[in-house]
PQR file of N, CA, C, O and H, with PARSE charges and radii, in Angstrom:
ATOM      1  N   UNK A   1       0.333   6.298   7.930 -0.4000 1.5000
ATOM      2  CA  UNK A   1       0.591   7.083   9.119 -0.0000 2.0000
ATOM      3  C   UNK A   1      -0.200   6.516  10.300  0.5500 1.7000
ATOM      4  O   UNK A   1       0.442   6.539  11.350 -0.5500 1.4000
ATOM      5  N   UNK A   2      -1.295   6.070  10.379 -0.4000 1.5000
ATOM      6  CA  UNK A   2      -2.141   5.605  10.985 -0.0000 2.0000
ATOM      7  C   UNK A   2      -1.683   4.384  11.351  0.5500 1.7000
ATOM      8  O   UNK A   2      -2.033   4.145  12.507 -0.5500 1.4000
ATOM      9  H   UNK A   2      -1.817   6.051   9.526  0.4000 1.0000
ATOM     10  N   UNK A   3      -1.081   3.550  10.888 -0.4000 1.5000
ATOM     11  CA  UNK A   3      -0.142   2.302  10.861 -0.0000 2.0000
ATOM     12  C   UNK A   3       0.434   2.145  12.200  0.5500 1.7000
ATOM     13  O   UNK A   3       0.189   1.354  13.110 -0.5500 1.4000
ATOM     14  H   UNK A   3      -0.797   3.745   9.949  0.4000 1.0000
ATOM     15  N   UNK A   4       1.512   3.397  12.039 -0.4000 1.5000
ATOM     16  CA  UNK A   4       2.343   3.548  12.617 -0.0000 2.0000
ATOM     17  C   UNK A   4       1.593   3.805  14.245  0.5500 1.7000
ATOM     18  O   UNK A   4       1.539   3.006  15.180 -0.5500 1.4000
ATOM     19  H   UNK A   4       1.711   4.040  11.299  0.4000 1.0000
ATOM     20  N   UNK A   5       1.112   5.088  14.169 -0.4000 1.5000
ATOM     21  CA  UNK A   5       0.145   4.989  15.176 -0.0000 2.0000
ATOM     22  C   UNK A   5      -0.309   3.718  16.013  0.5500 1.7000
ATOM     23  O   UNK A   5      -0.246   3.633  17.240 -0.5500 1.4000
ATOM     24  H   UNK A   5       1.156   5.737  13.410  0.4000 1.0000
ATOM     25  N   UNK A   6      -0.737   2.826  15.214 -0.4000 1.5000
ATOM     26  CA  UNK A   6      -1.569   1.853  15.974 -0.0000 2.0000
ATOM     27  C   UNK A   6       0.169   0.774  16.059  0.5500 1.7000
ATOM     28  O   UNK A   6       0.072  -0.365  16.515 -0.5500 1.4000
ATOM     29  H   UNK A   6      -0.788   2.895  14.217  0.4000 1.0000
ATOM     30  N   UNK A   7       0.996   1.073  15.787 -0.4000 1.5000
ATOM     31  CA  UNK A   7       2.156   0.068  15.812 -0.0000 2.0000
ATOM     32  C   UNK A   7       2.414   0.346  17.486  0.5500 1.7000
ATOM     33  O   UNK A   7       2.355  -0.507  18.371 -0.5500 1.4000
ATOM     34  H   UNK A   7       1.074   1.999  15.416  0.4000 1.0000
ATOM     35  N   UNK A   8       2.695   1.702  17.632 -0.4000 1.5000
ATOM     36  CA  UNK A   8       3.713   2.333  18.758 -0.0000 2.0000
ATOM     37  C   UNK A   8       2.819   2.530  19.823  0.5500 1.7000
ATOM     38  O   UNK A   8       3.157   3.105  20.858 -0.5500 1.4000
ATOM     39  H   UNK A   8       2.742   2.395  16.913  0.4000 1.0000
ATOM     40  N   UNK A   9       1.285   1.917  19.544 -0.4000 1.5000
ATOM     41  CA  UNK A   9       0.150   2.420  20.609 -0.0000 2.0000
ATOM     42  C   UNK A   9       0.454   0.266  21.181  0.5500 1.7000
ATOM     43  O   UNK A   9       0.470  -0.014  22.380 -0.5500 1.4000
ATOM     44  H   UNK A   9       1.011   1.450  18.704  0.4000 1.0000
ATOM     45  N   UNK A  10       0.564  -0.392  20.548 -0.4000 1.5000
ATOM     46  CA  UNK A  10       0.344  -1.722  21.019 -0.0000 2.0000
ATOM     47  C   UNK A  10       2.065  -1.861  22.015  0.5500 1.7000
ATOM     48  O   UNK A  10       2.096  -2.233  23.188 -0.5500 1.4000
ATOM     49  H   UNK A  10       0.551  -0.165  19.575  0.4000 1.0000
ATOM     50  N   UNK A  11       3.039  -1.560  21.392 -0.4000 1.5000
ATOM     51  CA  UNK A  11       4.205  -1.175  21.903 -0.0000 2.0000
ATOM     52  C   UNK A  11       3.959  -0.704  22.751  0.5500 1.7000
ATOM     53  O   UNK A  11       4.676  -1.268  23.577 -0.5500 1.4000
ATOM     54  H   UNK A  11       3.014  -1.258  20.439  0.4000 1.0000
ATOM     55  N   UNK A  12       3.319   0.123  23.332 -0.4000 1.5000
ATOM     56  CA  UNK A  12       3.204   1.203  24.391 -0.0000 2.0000
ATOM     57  C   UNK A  12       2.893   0.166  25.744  0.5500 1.7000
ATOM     58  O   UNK A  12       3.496  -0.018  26.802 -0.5500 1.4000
ATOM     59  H   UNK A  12       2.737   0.582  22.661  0.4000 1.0000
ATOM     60  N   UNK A  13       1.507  -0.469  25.087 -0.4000 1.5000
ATOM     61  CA  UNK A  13       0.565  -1.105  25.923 -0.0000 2.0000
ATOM     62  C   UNK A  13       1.558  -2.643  26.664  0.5500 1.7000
ATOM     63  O   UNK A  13       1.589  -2.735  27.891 -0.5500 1.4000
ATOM     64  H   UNK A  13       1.017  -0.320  24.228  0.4000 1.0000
ATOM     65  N   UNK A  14       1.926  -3.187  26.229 -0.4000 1.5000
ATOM     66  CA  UNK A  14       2.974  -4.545  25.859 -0.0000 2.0000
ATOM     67  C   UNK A  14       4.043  -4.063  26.992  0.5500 1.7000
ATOM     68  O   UNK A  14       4.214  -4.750  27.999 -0.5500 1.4000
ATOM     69  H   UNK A  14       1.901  -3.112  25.232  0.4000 1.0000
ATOM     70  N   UNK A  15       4.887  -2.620  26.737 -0.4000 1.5000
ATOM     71  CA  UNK A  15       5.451  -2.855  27.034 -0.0000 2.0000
ATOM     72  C   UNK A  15       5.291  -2.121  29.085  0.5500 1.7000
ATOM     73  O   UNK A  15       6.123  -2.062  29.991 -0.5500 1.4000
ATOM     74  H   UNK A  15       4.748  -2.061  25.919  0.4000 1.0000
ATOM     75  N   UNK A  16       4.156  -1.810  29.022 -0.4000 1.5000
ATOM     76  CA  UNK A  16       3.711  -1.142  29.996 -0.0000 2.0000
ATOM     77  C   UNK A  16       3.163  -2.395  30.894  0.5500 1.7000
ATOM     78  O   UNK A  16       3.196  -2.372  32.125 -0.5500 1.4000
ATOM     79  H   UNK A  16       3.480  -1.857  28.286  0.4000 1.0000
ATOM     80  N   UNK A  17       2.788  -3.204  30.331 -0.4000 1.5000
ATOM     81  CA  UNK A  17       1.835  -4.688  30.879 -0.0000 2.0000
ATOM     82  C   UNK A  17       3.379  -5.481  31.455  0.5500 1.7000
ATOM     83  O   UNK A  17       3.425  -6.056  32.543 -0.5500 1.4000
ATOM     84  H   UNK A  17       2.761  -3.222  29.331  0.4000 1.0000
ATOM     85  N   UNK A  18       4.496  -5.386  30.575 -0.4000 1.5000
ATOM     86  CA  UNK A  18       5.404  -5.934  31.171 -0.0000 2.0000
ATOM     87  C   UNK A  18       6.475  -5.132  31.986  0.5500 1.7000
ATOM     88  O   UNK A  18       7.646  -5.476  32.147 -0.5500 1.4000
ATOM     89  H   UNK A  18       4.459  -4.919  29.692  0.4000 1.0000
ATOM     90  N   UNK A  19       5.956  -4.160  32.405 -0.4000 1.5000
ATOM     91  CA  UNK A  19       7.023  -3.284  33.437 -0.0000 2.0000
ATOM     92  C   UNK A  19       8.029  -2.829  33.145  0.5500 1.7000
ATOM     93  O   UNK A  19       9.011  -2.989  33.871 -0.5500 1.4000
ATOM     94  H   UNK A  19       5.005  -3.880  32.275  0.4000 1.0000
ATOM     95  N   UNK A  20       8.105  -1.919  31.656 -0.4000 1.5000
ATOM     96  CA  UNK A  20       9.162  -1.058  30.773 -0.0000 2.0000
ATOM     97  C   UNK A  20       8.802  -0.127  31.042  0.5500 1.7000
ATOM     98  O   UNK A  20       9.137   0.556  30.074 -0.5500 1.4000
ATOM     99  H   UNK A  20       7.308  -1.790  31.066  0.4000 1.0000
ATOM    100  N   UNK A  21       8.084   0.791  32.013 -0.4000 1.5000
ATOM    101  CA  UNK A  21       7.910   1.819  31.922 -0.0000 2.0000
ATOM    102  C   UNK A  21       8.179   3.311  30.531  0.5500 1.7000
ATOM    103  O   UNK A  21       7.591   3.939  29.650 -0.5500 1.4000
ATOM    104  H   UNK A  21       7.812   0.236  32.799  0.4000 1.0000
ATOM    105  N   UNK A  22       9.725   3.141  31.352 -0.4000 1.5000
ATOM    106  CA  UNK A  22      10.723   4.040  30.169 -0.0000 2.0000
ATOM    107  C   UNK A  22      10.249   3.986  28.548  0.5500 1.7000
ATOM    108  O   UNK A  22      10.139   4.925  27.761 -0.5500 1.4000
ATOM    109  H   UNK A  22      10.203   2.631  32.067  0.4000 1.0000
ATOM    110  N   UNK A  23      10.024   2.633  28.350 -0.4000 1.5000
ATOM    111  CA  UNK A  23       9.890   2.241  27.124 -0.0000 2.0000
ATOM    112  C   UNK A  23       8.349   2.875  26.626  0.5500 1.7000
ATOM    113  O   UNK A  23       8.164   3.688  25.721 -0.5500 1.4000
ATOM    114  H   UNK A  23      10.114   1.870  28.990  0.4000 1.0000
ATOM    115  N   UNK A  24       7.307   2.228  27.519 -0.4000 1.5000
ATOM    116  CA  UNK A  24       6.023   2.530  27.745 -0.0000 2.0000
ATOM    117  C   UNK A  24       5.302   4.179  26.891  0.5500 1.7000
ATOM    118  O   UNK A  24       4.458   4.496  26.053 -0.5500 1.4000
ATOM    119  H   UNK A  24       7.457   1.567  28.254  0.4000 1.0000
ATOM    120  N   UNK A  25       6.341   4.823  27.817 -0.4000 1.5000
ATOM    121  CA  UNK A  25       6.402   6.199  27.871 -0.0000 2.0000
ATOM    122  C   UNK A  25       6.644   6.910  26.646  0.5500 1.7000
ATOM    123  O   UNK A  25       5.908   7.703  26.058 -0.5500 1.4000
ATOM    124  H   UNK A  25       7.027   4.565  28.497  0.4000 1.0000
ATOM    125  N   UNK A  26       7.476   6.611  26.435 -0.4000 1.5000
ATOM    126  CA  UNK A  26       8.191   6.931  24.586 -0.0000 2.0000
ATOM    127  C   UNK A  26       7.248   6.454  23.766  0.5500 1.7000
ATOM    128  O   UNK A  26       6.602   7.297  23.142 -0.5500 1.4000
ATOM    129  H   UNK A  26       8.074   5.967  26.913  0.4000 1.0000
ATOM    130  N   UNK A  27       6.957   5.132  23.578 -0.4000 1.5000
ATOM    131  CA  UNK A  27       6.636   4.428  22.374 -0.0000 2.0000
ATOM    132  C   UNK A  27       4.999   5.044  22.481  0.5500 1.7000
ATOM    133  O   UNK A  27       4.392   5.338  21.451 -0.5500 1.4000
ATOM    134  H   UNK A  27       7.481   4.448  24.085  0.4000 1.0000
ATOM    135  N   UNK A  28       4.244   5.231  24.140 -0.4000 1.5000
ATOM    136  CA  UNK A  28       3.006   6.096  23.677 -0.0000 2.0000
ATOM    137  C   UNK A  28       2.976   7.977  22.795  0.5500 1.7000
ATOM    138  O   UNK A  28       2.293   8.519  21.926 -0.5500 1.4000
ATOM    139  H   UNK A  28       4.738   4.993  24.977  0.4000 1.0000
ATOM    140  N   UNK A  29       3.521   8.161  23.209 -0.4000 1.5000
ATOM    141  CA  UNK A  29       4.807   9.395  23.154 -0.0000 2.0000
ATOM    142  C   UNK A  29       4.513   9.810  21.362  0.5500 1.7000
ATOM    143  O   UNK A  29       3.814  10.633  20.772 -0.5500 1.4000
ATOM    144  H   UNK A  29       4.075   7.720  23.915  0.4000 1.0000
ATOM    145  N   UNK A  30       5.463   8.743  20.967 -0.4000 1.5000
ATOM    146  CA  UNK A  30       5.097   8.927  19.251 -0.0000 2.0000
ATOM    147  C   UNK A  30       4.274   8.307  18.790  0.5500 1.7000
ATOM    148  O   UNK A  30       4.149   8.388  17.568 -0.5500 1.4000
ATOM    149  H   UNK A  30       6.031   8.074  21.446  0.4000 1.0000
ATOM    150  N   UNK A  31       3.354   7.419  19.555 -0.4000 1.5000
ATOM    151  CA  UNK A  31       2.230   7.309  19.169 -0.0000 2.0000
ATOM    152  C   UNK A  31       1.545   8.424  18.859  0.5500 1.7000
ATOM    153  O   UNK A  31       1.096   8.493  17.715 -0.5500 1.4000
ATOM    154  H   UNK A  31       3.455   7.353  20.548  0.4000 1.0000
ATOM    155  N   UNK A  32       1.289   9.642  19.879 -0.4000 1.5000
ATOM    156  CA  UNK A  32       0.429  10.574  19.733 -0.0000 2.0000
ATOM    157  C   UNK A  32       1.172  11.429  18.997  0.5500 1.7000
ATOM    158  O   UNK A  32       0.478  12.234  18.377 -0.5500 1.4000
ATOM    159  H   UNK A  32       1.654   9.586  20.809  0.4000 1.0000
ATOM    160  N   UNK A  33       2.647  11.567  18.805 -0.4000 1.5000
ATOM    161  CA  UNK A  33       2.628  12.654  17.730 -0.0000 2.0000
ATOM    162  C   UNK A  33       2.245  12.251  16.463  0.5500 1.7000
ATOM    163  O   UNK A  33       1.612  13.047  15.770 -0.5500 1.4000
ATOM    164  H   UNK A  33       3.211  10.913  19.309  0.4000 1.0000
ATOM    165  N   UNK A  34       2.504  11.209  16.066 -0.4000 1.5000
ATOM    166  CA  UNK A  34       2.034  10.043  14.805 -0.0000 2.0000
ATOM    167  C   UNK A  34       0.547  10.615  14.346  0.5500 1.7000
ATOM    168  O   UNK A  34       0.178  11.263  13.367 -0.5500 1.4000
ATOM    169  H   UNK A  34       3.018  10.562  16.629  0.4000 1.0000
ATOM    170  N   UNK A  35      -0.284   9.958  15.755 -0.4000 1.5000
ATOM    171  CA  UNK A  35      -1.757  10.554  15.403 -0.0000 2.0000
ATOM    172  C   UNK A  35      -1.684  12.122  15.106  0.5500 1.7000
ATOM    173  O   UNK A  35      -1.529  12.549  13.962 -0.5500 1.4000
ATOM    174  H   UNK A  35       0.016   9.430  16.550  0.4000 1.0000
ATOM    175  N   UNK A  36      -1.796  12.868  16.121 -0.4000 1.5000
ATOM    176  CA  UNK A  36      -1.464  13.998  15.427 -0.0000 2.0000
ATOM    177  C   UNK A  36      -1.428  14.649  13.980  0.5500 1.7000
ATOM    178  O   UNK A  36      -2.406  15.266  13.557 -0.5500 1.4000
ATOM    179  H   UNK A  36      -1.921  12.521  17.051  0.4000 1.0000
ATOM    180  N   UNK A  37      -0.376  14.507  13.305 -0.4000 1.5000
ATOM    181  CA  UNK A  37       0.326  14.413  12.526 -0.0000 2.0000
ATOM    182  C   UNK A  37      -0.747  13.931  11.258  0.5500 1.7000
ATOM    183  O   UNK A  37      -1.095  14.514  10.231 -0.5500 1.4000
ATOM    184  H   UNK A  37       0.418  14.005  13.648  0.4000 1.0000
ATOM    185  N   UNK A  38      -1.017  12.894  11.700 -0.4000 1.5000
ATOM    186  CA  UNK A  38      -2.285  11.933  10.625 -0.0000 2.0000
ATOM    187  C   UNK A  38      -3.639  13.293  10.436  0.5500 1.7000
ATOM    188  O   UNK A  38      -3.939  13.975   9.456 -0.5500 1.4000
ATOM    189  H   UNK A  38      -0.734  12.420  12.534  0.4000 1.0000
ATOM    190  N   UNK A  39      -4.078  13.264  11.536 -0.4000 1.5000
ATOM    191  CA  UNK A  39      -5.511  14.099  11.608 -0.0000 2.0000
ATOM    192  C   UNK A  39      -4.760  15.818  11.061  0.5500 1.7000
ATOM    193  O   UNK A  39      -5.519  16.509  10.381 -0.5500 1.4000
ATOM    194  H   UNK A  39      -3.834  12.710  12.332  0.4000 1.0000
ATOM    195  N   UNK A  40      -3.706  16.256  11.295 -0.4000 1.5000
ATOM    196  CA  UNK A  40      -3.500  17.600  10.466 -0.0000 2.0000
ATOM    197  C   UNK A  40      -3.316  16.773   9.227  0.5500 1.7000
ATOM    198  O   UNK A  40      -3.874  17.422   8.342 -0.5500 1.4000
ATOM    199  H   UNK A  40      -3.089  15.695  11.847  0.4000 1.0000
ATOM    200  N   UNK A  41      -2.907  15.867   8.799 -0.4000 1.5000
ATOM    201  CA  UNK A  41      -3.078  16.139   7.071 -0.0000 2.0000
ATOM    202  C   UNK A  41      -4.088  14.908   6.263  0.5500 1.7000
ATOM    203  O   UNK A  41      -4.051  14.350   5.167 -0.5500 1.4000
ATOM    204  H   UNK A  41      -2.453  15.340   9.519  0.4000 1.0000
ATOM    205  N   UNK A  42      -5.173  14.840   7.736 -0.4000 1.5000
ATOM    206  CA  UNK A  42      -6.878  14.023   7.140 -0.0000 2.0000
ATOM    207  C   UNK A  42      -7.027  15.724   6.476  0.5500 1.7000
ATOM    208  O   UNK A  42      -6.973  16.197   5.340 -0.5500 1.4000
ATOM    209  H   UNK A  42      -5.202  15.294   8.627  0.4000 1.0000
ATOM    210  N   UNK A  43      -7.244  16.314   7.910 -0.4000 1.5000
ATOM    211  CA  UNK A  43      -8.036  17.703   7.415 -0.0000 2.0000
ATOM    212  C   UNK A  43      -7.500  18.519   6.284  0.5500 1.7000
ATOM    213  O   UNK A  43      -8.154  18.939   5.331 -0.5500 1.4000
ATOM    214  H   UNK A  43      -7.288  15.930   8.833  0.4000 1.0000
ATOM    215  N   UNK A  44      -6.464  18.658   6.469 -0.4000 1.5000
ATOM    216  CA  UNK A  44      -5.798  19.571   4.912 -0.0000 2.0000
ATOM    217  C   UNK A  44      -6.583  18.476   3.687  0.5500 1.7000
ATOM    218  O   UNK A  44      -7.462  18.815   2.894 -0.5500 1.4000
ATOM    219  H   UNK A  44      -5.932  18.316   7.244  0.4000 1.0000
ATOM    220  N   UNK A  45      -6.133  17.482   3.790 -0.4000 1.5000
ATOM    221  CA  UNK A  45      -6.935  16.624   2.361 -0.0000 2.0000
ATOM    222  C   UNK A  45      -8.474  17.061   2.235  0.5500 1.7000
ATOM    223  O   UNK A  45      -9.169  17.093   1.220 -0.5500 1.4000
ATOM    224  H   UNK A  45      -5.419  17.206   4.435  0.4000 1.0000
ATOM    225  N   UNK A  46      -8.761  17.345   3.379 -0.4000 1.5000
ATOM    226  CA  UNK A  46     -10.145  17.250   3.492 -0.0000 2.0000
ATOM    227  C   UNK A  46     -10.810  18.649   2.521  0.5500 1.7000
ATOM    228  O   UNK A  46     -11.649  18.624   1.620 -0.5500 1.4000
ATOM    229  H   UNK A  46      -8.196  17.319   4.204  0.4000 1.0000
ATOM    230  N   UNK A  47     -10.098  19.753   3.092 -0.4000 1.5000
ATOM    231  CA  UNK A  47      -9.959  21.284   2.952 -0.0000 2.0000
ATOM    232  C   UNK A  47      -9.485  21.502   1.630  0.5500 1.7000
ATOM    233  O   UNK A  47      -9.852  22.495   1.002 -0.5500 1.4000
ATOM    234  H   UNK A  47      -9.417  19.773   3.824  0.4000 1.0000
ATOM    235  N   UNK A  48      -8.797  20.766   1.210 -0.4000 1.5000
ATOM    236  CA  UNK A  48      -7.751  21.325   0.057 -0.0000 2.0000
ATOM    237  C   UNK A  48      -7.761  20.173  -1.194  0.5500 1.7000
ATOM    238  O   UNK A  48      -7.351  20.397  -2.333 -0.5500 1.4000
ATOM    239  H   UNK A  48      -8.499  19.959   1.720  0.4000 1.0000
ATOM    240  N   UNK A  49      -8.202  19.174  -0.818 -0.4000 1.5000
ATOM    241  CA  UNK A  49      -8.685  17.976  -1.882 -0.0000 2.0000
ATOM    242  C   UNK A  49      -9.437  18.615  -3.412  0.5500 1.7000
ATOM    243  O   UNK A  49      -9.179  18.526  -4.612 -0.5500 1.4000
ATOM    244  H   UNK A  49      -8.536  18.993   0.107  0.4000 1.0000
ATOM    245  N   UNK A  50     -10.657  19.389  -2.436 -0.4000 1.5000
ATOM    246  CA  UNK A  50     -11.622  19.740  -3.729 -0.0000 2.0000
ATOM    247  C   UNK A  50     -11.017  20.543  -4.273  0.5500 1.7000
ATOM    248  O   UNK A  50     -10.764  20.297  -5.453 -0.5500 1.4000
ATOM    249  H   UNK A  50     -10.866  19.461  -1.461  0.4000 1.0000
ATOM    250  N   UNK A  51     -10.531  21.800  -3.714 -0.4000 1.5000
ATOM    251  CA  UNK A  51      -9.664  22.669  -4.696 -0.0000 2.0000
ATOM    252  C   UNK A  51      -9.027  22.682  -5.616  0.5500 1.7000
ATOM    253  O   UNK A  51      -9.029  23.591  -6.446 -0.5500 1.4000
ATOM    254  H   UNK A  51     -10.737  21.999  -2.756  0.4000 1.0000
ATOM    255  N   UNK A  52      -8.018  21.178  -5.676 -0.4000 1.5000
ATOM    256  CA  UNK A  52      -7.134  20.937  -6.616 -0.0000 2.0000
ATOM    257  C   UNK A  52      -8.226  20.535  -8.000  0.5500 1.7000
ATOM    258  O   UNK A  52      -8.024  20.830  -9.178 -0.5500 1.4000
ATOM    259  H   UNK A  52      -8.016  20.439  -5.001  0.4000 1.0000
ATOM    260  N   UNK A  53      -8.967  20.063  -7.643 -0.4000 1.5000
ATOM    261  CA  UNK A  53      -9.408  18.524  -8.396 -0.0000 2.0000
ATOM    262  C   UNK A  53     -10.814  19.962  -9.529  0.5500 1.7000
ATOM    263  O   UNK A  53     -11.345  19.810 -10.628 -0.5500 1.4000
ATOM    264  H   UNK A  53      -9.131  19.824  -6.686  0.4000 1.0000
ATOM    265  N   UNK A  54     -10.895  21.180  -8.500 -0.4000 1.5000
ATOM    266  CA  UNK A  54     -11.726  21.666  -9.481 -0.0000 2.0000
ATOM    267  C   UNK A  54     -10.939  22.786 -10.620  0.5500 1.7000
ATOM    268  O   UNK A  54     -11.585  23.284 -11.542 -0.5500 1.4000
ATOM    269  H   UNK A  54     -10.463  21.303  -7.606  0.4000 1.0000
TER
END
């Protein structure tokens, strides 16, 4: 998930350096829902990891 993140964050940057705006916009866009997304289910692992395992 984090992958992805750092995929659509260099996309973002690239395509912002070369005057895609439109593109720019989006590809930072799901970058951050990506991250997002990652850090709600770091923390659930985080929260809910030990539970299972005891």
């Amino acid at each position: 998930m984090l992958r992805y993140t750092v995929i659509f964050l260099i996309i973002a940057i690239i395509a912002g350096i070369l005057g895609f705006g439109g593109v720019a916009v989006g590809a930072a866009a799901i970058a951050k829902i990506f991250f997002y997304i990652f850090v709600i289910l770091f923390i659930c692992s985080l929260v809910f990891g030990n539970r299972i395992k005891n």
